[in-house]
N, CA, C and O atoms as a MOPAC input file, in Angstrom:
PM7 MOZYME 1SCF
protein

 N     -2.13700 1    -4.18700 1   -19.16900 1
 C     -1.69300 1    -3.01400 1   -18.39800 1
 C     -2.88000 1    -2.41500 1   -17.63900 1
 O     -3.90700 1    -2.08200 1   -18.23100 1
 N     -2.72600 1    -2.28900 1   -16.36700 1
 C     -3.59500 1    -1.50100 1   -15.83500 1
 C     -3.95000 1    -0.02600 1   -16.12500 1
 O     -3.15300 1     0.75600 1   -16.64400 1
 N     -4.97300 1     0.23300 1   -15.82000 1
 C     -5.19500 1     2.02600 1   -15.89800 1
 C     -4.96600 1     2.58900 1   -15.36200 1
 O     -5.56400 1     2.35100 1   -14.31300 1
 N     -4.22100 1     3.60200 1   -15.24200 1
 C     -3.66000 1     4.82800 1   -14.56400 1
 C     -4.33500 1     4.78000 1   -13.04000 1
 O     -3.77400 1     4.52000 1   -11.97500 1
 N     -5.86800 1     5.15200 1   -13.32000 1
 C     -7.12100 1     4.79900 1   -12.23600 1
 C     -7.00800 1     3.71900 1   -11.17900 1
 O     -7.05500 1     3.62000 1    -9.95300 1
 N     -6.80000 1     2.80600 1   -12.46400 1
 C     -7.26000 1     1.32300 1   -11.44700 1
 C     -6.03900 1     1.44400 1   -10.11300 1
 O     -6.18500 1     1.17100 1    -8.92200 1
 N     -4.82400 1     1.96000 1   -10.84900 1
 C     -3.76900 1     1.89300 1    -9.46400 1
 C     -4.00100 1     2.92200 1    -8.81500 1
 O     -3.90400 1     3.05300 1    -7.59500 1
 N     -4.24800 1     3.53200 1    -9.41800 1
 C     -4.20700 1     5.03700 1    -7.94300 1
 C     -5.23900 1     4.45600 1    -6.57000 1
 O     -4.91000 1     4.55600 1    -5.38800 1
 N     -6.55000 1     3.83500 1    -7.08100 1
 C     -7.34800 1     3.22200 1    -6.62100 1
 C     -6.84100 1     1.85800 1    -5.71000 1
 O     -7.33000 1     1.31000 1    -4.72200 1
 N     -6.10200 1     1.69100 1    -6.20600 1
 C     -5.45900 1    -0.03100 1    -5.68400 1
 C     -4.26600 1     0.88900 1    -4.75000 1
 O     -4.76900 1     0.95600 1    -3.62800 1
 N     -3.59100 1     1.25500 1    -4.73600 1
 C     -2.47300 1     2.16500 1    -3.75800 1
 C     -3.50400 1     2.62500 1    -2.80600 1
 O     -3.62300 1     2.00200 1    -1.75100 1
 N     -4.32300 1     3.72000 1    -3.06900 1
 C     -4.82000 1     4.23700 1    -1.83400 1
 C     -5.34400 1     3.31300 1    -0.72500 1
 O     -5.14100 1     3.38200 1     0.48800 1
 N     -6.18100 1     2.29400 1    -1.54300 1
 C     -7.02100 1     1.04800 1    -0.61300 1
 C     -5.71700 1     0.54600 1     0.28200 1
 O     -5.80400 1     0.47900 1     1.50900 1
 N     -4.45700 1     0.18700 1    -0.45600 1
 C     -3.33300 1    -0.33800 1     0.53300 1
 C     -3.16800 1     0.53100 1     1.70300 1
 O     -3.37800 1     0.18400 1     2.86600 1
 N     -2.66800 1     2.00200 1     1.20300 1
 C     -2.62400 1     3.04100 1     2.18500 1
 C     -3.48000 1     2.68600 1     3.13800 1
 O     -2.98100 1     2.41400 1     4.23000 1
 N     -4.86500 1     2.60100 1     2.99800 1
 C     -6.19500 1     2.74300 1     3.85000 1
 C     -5.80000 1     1.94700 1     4.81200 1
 O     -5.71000 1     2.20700 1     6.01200 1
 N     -5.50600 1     0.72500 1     4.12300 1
 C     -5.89900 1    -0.44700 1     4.92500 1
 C     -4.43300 1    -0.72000 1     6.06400 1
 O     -4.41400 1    -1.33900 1     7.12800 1
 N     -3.53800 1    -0.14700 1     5.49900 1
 C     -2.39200 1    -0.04200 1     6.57800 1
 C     -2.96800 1     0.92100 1     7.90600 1
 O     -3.11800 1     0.71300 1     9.11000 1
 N     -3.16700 1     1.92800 1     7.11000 1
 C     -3.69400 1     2.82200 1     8.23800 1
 C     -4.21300 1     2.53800 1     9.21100 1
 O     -3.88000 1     2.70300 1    10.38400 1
 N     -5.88100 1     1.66100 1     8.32600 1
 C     -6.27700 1     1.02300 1     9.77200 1
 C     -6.17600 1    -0.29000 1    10.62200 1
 O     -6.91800 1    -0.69400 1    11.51700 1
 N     -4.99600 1    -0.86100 1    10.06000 1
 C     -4.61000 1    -1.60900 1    11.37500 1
 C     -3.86300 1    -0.56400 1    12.39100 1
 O     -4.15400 1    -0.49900 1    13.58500 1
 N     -2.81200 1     0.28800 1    11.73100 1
 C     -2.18500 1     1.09600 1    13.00000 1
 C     -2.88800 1     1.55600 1    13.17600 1
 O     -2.31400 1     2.57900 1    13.54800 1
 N     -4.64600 1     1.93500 1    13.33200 1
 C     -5.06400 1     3.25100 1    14.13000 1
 C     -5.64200 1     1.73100 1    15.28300 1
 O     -5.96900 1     1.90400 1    16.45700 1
 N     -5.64100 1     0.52500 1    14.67400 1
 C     -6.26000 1    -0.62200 1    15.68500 1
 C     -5.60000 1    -0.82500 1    16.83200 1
 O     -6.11700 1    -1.01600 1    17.93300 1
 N     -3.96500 1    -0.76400 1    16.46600 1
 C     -2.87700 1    -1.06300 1    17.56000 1
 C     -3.13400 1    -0.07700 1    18.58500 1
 O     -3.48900 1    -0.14000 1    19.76200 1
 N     -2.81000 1     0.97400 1    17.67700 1
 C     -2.99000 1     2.72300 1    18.95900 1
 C     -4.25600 1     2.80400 1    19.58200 1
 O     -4.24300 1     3.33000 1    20.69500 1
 N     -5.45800 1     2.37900 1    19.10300 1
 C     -6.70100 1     2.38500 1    19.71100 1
 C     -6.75600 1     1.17400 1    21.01400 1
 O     -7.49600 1     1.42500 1    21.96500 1
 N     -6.18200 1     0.24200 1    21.01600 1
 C     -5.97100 1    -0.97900 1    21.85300 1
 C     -4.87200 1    -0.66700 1    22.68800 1
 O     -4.75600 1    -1.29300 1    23.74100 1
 N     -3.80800 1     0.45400 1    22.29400 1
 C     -2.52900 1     0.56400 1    23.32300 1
 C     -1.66000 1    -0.37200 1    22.91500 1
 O     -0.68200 1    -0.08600 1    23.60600 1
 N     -1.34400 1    -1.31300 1    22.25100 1
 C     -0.84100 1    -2.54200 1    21.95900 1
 C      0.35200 1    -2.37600 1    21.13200 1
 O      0.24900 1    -1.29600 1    20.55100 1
 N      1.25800 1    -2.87300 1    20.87600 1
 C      2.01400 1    -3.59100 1    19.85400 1
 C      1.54800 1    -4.26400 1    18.74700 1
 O      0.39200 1    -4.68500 1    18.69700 1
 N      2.45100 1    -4.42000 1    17.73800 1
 C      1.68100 1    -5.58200 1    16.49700 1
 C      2.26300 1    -6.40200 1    16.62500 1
 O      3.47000 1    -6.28700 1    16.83900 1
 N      1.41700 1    -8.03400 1    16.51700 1
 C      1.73500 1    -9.34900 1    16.47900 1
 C      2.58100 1    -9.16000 1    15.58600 1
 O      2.49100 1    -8.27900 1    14.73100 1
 N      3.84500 1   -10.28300 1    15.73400 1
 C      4.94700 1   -10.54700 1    14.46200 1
 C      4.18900 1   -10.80300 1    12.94700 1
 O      4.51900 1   -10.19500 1    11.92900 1
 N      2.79300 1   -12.12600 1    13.03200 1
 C      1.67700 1   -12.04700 1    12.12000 1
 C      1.38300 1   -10.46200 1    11.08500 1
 O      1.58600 1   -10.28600 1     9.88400 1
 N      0.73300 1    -9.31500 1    12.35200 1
 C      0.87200 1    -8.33900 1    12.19200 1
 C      1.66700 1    -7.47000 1    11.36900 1
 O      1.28000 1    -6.79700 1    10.41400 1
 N      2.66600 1    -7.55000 1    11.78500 1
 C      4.14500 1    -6.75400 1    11.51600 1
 C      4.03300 1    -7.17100 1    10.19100 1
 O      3.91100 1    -6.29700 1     9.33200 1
 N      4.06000 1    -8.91200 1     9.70800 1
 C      4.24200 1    -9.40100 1     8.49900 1
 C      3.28800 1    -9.07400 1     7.13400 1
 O      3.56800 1    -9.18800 1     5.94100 1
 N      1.99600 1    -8.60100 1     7.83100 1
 C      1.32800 1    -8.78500 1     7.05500 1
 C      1.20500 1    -6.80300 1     6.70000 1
 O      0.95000 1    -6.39400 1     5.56700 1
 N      1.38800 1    -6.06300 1     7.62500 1
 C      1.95500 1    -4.43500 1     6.92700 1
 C      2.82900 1    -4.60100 1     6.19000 1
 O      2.71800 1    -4.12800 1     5.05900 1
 N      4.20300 1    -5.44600 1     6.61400 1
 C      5.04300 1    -5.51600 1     6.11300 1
 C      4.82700 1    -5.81800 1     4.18200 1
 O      5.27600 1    -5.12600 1     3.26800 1
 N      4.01700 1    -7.04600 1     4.10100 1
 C      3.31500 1    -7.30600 1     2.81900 1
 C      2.94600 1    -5.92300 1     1.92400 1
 O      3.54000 1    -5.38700 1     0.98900 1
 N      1.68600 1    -5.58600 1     2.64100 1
 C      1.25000 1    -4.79100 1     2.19200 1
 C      2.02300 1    -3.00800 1     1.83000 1
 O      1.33200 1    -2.17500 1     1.24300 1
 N      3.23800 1    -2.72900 1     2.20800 1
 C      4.29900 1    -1.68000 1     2.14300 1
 C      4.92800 1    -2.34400 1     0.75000 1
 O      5.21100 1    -1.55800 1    -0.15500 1
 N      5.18300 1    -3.94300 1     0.52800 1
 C      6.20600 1    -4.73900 1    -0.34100 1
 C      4.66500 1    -4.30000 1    -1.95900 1
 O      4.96900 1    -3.77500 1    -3.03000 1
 N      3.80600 1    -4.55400 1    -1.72600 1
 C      2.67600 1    -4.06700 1    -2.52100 1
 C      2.51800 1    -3.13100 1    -3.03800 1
 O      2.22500 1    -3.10200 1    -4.23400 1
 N      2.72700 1    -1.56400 1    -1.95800 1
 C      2.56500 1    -0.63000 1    -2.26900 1
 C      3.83600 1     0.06300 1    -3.29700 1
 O      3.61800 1     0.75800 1    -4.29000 1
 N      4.86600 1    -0.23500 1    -2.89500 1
 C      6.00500 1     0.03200 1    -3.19000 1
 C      5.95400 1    -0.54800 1    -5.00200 1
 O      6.04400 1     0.23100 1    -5.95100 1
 N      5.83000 1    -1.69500 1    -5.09900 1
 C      5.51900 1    -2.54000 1    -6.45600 1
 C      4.96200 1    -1.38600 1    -7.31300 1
 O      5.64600 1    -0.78200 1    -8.13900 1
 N      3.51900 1    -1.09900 1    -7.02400 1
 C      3.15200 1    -0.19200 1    -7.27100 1
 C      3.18500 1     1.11000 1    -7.70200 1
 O      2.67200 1     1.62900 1    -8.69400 1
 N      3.84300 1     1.55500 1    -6.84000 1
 C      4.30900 1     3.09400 1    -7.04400 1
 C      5.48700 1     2.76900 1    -8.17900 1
 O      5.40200 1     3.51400 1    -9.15500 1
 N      6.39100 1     1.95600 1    -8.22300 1
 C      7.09800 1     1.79300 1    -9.52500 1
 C      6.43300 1     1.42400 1   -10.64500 1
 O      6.80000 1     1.80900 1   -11.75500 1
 N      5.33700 1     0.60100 1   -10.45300 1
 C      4.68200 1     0.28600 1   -11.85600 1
 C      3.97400 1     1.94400 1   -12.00300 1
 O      4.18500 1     2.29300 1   -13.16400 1
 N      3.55000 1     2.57500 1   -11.57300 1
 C      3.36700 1     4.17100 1   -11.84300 1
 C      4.10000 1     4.87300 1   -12.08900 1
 O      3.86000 1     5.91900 1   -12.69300 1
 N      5.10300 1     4.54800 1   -11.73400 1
 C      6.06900 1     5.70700 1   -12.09800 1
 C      6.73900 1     5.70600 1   -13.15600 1
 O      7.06200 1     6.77800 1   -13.66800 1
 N      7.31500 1     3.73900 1   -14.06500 1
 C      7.16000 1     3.29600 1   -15.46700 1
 C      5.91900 1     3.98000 1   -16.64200 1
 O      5.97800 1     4.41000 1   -17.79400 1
 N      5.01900 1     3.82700 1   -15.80000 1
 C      3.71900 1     4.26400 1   -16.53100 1
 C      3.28700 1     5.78200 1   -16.61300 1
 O      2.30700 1     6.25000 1   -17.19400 1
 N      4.28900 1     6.45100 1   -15.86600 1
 C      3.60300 1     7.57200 1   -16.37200 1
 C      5.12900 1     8.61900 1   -17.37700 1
 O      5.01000 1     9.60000 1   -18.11200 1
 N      6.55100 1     7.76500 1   -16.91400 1
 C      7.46000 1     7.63800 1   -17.73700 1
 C      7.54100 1     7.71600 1   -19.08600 1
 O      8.09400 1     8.67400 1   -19.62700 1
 N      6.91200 1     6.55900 1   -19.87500 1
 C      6.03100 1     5.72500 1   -20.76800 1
 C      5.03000 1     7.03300 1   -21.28700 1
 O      5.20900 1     7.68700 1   -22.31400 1
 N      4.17900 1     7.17900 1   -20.50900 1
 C      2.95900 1     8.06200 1   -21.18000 1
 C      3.84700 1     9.61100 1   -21.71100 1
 O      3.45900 1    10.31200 1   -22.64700 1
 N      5.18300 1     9.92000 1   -20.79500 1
 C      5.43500 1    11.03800 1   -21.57600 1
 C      6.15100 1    10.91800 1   -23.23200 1
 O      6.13100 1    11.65200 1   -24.22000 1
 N      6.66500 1     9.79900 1   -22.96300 1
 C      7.54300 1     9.57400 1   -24.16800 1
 C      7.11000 1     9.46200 1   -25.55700 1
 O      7.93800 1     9.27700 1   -26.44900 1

């Protein structure tokens, strides 16, 4: 089981790192490659994982 930490830590980095591809698109004026699209897309399918394994886990910690 991970630590409480280790995910909050592992979520935000996802957050981050979504972020900065969209601040890349808007900084370029551009659209995202389908590549692109797929690979936020990933990383949202990650985050999401996540936030449920936290939300089990902190479920869990009240009980």
């Amino acid at each position: 089981i991970m630590k409480k930490t280790d995910m909050e830590t592992k979520l935000e980095s996802l957050v981050a790192e979504i972020n900065k591809i969209k601040n890349a698109f808007i900084s370029e004026g551009r659209e995202a490659t389908d590549a692109e699209t797929a690979e936020i897309e990933e990383l949202r399918n990650h985050i999401r994982n996540l936030e449920e394994i936290r939300e089990s886990f902190l479920i869990e910690k009240k009980e």
